[in-house]
N, C-alpha and C positions, 0 to 999 in steps of 0.2 A: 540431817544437820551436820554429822561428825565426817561427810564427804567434803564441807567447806574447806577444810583448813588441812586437809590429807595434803595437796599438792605443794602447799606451801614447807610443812611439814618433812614429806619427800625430799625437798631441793633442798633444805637447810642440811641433810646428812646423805644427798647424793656422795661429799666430800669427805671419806672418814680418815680419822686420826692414824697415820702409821703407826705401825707396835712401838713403843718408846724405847726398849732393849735394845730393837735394831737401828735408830736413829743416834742412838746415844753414840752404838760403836761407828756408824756413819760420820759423826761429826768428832769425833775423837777419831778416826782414822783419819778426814780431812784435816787434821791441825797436824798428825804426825805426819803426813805427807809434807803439809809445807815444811815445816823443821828438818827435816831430812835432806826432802829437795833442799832445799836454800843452802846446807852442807855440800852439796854435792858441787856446789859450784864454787868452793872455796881453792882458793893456790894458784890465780891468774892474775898476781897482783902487777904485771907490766900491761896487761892486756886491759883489763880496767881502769887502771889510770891512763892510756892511750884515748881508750872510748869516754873517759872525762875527759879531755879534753876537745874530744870532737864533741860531745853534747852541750858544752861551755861554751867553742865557737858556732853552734850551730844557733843557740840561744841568743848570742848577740847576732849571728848574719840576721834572724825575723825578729829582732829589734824586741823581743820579750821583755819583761821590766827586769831589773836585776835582783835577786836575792838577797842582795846588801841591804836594801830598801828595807825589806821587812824585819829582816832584821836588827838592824841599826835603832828602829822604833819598840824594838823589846829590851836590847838592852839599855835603853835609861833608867830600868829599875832589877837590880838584882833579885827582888819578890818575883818578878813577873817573867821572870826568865825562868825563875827556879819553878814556877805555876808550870808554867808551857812545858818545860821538861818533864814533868811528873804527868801530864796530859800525854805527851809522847810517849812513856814507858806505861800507863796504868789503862788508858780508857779502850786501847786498841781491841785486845781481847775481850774483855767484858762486855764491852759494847755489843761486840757482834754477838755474843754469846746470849746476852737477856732478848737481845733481838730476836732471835731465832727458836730461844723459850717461848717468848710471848706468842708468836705467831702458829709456835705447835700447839699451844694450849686455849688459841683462842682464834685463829685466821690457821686450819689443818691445811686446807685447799694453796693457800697463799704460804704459806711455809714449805710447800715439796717447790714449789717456784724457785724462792728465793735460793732452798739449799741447796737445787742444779744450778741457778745462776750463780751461786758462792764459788762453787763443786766448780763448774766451768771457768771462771776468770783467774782462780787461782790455781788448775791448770797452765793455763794460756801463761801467766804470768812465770810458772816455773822453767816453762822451756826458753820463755827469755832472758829468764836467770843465768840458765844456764847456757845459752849461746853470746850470751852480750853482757859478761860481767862490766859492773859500770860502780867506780868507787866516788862516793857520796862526795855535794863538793864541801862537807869540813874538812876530806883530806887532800884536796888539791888547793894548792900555794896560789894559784893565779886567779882563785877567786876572793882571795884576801879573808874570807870569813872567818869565823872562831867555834869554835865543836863548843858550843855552850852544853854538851852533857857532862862531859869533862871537866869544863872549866868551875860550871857550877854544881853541877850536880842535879837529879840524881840519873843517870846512864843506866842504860842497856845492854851499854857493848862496851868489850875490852877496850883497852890504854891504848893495843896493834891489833890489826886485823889477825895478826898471827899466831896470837896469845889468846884471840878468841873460839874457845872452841864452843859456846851456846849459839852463835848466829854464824851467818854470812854477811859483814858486813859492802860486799861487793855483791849485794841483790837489791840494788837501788831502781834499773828498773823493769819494770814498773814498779809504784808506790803501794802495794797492798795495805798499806795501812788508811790514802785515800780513795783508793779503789772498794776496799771494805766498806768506811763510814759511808761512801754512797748509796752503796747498797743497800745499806741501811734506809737511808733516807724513802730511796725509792720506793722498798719494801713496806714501809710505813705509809706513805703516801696511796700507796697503790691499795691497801688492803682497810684501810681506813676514811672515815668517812666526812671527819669534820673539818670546816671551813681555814680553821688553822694548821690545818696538815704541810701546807707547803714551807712552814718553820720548820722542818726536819732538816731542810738542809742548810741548815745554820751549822748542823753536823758536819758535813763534810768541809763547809765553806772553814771552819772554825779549825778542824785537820787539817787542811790545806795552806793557811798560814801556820801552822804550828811546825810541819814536818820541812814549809822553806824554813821559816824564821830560826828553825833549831841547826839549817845545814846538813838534816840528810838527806834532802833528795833538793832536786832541780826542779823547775815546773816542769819540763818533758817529762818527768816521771810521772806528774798527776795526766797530764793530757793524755799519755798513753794508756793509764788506766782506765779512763772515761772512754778511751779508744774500744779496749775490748769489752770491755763493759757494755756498750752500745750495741757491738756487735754479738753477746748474749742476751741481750734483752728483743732483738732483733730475731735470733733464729728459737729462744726460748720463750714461749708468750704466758703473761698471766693467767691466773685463771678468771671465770666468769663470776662477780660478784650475786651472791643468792640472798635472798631476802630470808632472813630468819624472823618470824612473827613472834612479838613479846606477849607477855603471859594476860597482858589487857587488852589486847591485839585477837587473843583466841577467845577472853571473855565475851568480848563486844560481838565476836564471832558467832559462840554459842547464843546470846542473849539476843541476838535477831535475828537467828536461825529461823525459830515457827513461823516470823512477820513475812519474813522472805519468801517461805514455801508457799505460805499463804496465798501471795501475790503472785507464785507464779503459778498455782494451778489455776483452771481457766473459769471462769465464773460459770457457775448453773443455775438454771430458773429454780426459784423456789417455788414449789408446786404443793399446795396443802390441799389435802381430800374437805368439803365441804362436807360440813354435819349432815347425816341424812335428816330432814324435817318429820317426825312423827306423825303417820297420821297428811301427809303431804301426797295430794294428787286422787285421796278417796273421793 
């Protein structure tokens, strides 16, 4: 009886949990990588703003919508500005961070996934940093925009690029902060079971006007992100979803154990010895 439910059994912890010591320092070395890298590509401030303005006219030559758009429709209300900017400086990290909790502590299999897909695009994303500084368009004039972290508050980044020494504000692209939320999304999706999963990406969708309408990045910074993003999700694959059987699941299992044996051993005649008759055949 207790052979029914072994395979099932099996496949729920073929996937086991990494040491948590070693992941902790895994995902605290990947955030000081980016903060580092993203340093390292700071002091190309002519070069940067050259590549805004090639990404500015490259955005109008394929007719993309303009950034004014979205943002124009935030500031009619000072509240809504000040929300959005507080969503650009607070949910980036956290976000990705409870993500990546949950999945260790409850999707093992699907969290070594997500953290080489994280591990890869923010990679990918560094060396673009670093070869193609590219300064956000609130600081280019010809996009007419306004640095609503500045104006309203609450910011991330210094007053000048050069007085900041926490960021690189010339690591615009790609957009890790929508490159991130999607992974997110995806991550959820893919590891997850219910009908409403595909609301996840209201996540990124929701980043993605937040980080034009606030003026740090261009849409080419989100398409590029979705760009290598694709291409780690392409050469890293998820893992195989396994059926974990619940604790009514094993009951129902043990409780028709006998009925089942029953039925599949193979029927025998029933053969009973006749009474000898007393006294029969004198």
């Amino acid at each position: 009886m207790e052979c029914r439910t072994e395979p099932a059994e099996k496949g729920s912890a073929a996937i086991s949990r990494p040491p948590l010591v070693r992941e902790l320092l895994l995902v605290a070395g990947l955030f000081l990588v980016y903060k580092l890298g993203r340093q390292l590509a700071t002091g190309h401030t002519a070069e940067a703003f050259d590549n805004a303005h090639r990404v500015w006219d490259l955005e109008r030559f394929a007719h993309l919508p303009g950034e004014g758009a979205v943002q124009s429709a935030l500031l009619h209300s000072d509240t809504l500005v000040h929300i959005v900017n507080t969503y650009y400086a607070t949910v980036h990290f956290p976000a990705t961070a409870a993500f990546l909790t949950w999945l260790y502590l409850r999707r093992p299999g699907h969290y070594v996934w997500a953290r080489r897909i994280l591990a890869a695009i923010t990679a990918a994303a560094l060396v673009v940093h670093l070869t193609f500084p590219l300064a956000p368009p609130r600081m280019l004039a010809a996009t007419g925009l306004v640095d609503t972290g500045q104006v309203y508050g609450p910011t991330v980044y210094g007053a000048s690029p050069a007085a900041d020494s926490l960021s690189n504000q010339f690591a615009a692209m790609p957009s890790l902060h929508f490159g991130w939320a999607l992974i997110v999304a995806i991550g959820l999706i893919a590891a997850t079971r219910s009908r409403w999963r595909p609301l996840w990406l209201l996540h990124p969708l929701l980043t993605l006007l937040v980080i034009v309408g606030t003026a740090n990045h261009y849409w080419l910074d989100a398409i590029m992100a979705a760009a290598l993003l694709g291409v780690a999700l392409v050469v890293i694959r998820p893992p195989r979803r396994t059926a974990t059987p619940t604790e009514p699941d094993r009951e129902s299992a043990l409780a028709d154990g006998p009925v089942s044996d029953a039925l599949d051993k193979p029927a025998t005649p029933d053969v009973t010895e006749a009474p000898e008759l007393v006294g029969a055949g004198r």
